[in-house]
LODO-460783 format. One line per field, with one value per residue (C-alpha): residue number from 1; residue in one letter; x, y, z. Coordinates in nm, 2 decimals. Last residue first. Layout:
<torkols>
i = c(NUM:...)
aa = c(A:...)
c1 = c(X:...)
c2 = c(Y:...)
c3 = c(Z:...)
</torkols>
This chain:
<torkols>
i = c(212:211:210:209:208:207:206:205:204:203:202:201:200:199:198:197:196:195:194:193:192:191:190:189:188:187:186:185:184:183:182:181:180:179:178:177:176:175:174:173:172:171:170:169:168:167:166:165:164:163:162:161:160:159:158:157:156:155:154:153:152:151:150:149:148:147:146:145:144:143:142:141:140:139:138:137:136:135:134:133:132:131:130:129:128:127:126:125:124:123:122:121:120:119:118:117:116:115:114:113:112:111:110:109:108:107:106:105:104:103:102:101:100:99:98:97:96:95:94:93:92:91:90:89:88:87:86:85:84:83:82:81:80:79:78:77:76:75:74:73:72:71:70:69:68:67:66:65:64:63:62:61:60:59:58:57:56:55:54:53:52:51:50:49:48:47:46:45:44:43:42:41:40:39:38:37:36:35:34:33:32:31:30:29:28:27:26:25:24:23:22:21:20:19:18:17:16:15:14:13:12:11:10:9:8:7:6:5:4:3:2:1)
aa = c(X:X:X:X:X:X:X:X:X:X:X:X:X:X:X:X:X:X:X:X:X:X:X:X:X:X:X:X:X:X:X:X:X:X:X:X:X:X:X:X:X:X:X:X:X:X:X:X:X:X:X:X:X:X:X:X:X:X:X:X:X:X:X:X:X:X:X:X:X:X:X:X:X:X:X:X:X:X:X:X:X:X:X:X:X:X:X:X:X:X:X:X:X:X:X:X:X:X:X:X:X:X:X:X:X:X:X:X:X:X:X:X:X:X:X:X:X:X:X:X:X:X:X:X:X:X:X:X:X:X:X:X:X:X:X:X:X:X:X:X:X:X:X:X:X:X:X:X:X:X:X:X:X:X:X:X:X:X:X:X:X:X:X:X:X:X:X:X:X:X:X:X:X:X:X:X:X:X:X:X:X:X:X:X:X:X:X:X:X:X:X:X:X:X:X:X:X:X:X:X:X:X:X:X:X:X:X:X:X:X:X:X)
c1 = c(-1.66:-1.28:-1.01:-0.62:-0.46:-0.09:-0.22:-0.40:-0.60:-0.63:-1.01:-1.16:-1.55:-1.79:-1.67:-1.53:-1.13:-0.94:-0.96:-0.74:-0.43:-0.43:-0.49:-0.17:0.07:-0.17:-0.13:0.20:0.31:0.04:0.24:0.11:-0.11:-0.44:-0.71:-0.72:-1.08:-1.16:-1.47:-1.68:-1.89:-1.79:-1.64:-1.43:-1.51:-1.22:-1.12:-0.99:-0.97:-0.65:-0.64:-1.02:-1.33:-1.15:-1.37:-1.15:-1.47:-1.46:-1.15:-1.13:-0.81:-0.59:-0.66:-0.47:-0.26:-0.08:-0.22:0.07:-0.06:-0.39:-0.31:-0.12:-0.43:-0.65:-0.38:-0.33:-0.75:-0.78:-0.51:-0.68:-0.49:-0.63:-0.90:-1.20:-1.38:-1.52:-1.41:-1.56:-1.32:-1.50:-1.28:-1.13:-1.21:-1.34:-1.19:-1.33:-1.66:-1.49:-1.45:-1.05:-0.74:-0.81:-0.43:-0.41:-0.11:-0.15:-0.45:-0.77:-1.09:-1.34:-1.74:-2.00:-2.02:-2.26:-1.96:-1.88:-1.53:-1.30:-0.96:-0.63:-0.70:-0.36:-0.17:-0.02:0.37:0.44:0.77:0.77:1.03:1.12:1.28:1.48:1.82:1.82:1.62:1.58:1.40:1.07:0.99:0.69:0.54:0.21:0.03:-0.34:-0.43:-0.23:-0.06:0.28:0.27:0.38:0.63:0.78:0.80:1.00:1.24:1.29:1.37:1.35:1.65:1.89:1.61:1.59:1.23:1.04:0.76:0.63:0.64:0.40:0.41:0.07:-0.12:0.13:0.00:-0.35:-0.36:-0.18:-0.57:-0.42:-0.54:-0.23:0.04:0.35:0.58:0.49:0.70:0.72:0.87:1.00:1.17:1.50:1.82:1.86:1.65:2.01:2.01:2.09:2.32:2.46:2.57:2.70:2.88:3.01:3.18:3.33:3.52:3.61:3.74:3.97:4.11:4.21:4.40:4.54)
c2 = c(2.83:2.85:2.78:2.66:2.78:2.64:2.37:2.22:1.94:2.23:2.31:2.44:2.40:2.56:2.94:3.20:3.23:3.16:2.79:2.92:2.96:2.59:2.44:2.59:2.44:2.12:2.12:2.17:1.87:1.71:1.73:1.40:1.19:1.28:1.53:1.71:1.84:1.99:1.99:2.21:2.05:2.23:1.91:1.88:1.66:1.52:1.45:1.19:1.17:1.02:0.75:0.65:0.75:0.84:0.96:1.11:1.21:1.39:1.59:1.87:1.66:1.68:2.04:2.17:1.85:1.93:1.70:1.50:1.15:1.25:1.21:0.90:0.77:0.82:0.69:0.40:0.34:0.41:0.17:-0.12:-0.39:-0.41:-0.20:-0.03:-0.17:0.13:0.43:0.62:0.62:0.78:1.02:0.88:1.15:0.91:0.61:0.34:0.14:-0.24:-0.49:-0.53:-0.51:-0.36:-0.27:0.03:0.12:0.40:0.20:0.05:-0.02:-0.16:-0.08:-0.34:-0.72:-0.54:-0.28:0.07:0.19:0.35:0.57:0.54:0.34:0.24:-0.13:-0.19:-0.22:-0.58:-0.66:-1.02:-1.10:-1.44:-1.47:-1.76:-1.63:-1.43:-1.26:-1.42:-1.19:-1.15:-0.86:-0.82:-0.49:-0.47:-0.68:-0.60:-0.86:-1.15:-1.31:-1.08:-1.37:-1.61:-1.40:-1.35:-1.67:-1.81:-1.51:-1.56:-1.97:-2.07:-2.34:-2.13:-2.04:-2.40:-2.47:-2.50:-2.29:-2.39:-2.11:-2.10:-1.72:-1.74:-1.88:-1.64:-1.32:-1.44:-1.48:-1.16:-1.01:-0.74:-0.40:-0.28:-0.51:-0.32:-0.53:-0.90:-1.04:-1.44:-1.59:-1.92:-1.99:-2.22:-2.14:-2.34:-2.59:-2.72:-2.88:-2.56:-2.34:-2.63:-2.81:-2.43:-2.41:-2.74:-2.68:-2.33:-2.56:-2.83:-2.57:-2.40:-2.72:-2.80:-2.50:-2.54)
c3 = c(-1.66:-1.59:-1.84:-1.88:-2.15:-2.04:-1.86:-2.14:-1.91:-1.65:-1.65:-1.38:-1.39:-1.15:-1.14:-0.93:-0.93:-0.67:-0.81:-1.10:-0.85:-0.71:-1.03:-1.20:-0.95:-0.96:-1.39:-1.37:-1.19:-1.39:-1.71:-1.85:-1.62:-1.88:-1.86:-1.55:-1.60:-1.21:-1.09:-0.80:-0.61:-0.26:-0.19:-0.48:-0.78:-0.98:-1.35:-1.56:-1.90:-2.04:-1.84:-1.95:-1.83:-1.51:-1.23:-0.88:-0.62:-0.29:-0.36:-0.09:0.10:-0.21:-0.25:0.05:0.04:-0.31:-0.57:-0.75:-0.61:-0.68:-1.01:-1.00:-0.81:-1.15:-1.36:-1.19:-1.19:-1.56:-1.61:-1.44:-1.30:-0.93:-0.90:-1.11:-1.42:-1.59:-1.36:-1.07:-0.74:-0.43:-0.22:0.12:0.31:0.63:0.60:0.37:0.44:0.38:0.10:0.16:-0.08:-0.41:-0.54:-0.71:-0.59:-0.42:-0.20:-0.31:-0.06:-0.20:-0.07:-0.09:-0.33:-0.54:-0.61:-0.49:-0.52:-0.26:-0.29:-0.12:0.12:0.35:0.27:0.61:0.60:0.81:1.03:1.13:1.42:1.50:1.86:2.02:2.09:1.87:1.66:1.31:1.07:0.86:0.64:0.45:0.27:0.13:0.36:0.33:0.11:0.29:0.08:0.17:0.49:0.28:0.09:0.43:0.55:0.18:0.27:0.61:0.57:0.98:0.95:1.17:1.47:1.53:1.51:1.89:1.78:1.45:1.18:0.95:0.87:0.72:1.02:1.23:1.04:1.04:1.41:1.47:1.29:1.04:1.17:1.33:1.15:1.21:1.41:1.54:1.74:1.75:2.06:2.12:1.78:1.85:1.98:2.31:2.16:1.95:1.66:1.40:1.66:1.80:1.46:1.38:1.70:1.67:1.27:1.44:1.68:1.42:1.17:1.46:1.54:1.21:1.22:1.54)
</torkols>
């Protein structure tokens, strides 16, 4: 019975990878709103007709993480005969001018498409901004700890370096922030000192902050 038992599960398995009855007919695509489908199954590489069993997920997903504005992968077998790619959209961040156009960079600080940004996207100013930069990770960790009522004035994030960044509002106000380091309390402090009249809010020493 045993024996029996082995040989039966042994067929279903040399059915399951032989067989057309389980192969890739259909490939859903989940996620990918501005990614062309035709780029997503060029990458996937998939050949319809492949038993669904010998369809590596992994090594498909990694291939379709390639594309610059994949940021998230995740391919599965469906069955009987589907292959579903699940894709997480990279989403701009900030934008930086070049001679090439307008970069689009999202959290994390990958530049992923030449493109106008959407609208209040603020403007990134550093020396060499984008993918690997410091100034750049800094400058969207900031922003990152920006509660939305001021996150959505900022028209402009500069970062000289990662320890000198500060951001334009649209009014044209500016705010020193000064390094990553304590900037939970520097946007709880922010927020009450722009109550107050003045062009410049500095919060780079949140505990003496100043106004000028």
């Amino acid at each position: 019975m045993g024996a029996g038992v082995v040989i039966g599960v042994l067929g279903i398995i040399a059915v399951a990878w032989l067989s057309p009855l389980l192969s890739v007919r259909t490939v859903e695509i989940v996620g990918a709103e501005t990614i062309p489908r035709e780029d997503v199954l060029s990458q996937l590489a998939v050949a319809e007709g492949t038993p669904l069993l010998r369809v590596d997920t992994a090594a498909a997903a990694q291939r379709v993480a390639e594309l610059p504005r994949a940021a998230e992968v995740r391919v599965q077998r469906v069955y009987p005969s589907t292959v579903r790619v699940t894709v997480t959209e990279r989403v701009a961040e900030v934008y930086f001018d070049a001679p090439d156009g307008t970069h689009s960079v999202d959290a994390e600080g990958v530049d992923f498409a030449v493109e106008p940004p959407p609208m209040q996207t603020p403007r990134l100013v550093t020396a060499t901004p984008g993918t690997g930069d410091p100034a750049t990770a800094a400058a969207l960790e900031v922003l990152g700890f920006l509660p939305p009522e001021l996150r959505f004035q900022v028209t402009e994030v500069a970062a000289a370096s990662p320890t000198d960044i500060s951001l334009t509002l649209l009014d044209g106000r500016v705010v020193v922030w000064g390094g990553t380091d304590r900037s939970d309390r520097k946007a709880a402090v922010v927020i009450h000192l722009l109550t107050q009249p003045g062009q410049t809010y500095d919060v780079a020493g949140p505990d003496l902050p100043t106004v000028r």
